[in-house]
C-alpha positions, 0 to 999 in steps of 0.5 A: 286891393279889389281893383288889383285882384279883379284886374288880375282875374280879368287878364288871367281869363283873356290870356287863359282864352287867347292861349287856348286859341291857339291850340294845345301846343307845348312851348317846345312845339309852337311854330315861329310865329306862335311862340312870338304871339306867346312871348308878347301875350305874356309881356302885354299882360304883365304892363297893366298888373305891374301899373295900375294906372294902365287901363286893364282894356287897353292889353285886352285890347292888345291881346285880342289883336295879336290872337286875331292876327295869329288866327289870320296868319294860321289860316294864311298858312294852309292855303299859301305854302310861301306864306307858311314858309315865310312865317315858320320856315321849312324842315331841312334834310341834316342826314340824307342816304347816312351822309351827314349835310355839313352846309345844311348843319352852317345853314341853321346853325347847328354843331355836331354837338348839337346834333349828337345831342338831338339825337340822344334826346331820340335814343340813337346813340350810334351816327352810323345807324341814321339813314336819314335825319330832319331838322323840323321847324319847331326845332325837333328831330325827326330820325330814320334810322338804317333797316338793320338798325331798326326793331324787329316789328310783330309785322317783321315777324309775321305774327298775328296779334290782337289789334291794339287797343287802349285801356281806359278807366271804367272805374274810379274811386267806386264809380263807373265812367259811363263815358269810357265804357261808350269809347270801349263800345261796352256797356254796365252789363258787360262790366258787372260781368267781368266783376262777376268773376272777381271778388271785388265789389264796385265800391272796393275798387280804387281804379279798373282799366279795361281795353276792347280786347277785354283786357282789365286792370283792378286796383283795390281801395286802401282802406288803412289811410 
């Protein structure tokens, strides 16, 4: 049972590791070669915790080479354009000038169906408005939709608004988060500023948001649960 439980660590923390290596990607965003690195991470680690009498350093072992040669093969991409269109492919044009590509749809396989639905997953729902559609390499939809088909921008308008800025949590669960006010380029005199006008109390408060624009948000703490 021990040796059971620590084999199972150990494979846990190498995958953990060499998954981390490879980025932050979805499964959905992996590029060709990375989701067949994932697929025989996966398949490697299961052999030593399905037998026993598998040396649990040999698929360390495995996966340490496939993560090596996953980093080489990156690094290959950057420099070489071929390599990388070797290793991932290339994006292909489906809809150019609102023309539909019917020998690039055979070239990848793809159906009108398969089409129609990407397009949905884009929240177009009208063919007629794309002007221009590609088909990236990680399978995902790229859309351009036709100038009258596009929204009406605040540029479009010509109106002069406040730069956007993201909220982030200044507070939580009465605590200040002195690395949000550093983003925000604020500091605890200018928080206990804004609370100055409020009623609230550090301590009463669930959860406060504040942007640089000095935007705020404040939850209060529900004290009846």
């Amino acid at each position: 049972m021990i040796s059971t439980i620590m084999r199972t660590i150990i494979l846990y923390l190498t995958v953990t590791i060499a998954i981390r290596l490879m980025g932050k990607r979805q499964i959905g965003d992996m590029q060709p070669n990375e989701l067949v690195v994932t697929l025989l991470i996966s398949e490697i680690a299961a052999i030593p915790l399905q037998d026993n009498e598998q040396p649990v350093l040999v698929g360390v072992a495995a996966i340490s080479v496939l993560i090596f040669l996953e980093i080489i093969a990156s690094i290959l991409s950057m420099k070489s354009f071929m390599i990388r269109k070797v290793l991932n492919g290339k994006s292909v044009v489906i809809i150019k000038n609102g023309v539909i590509d019917q020998q690039a749809m055979r070239d990848v396989r793809m159906t009108v169906i398969d089409l129609i639905e990407l397009l949905r997953n884009k929240d177009v729902f009208n063919l007629s408005d794309v002007a221009f559609a590609v088909l990236e390499v990680n399978g995902n939809l790229s859309v351009l939709l036709k100038k009258d088909a596009q929204t009406v921008t605040t540029k479009d308008l010509k109106l002069n608004l406040p730069d956007d800025s993201l909220p982030l949590p200044v507070i939580s669960d009465g605590k200040i988060v002195a690395e949000s006010l550093k983003a925000l380029q604020s500091n605890k005199n200018k928080l206990y500023k804004i609370l100055k006008h409020s009623k609230y109390k550090i301590s009463d408060i669930f959860l406060m948001t504040l942007d640089r624009n000095g935007n705020h948000t404040i939850y209060e703490k529900d004290y009846n649960k």
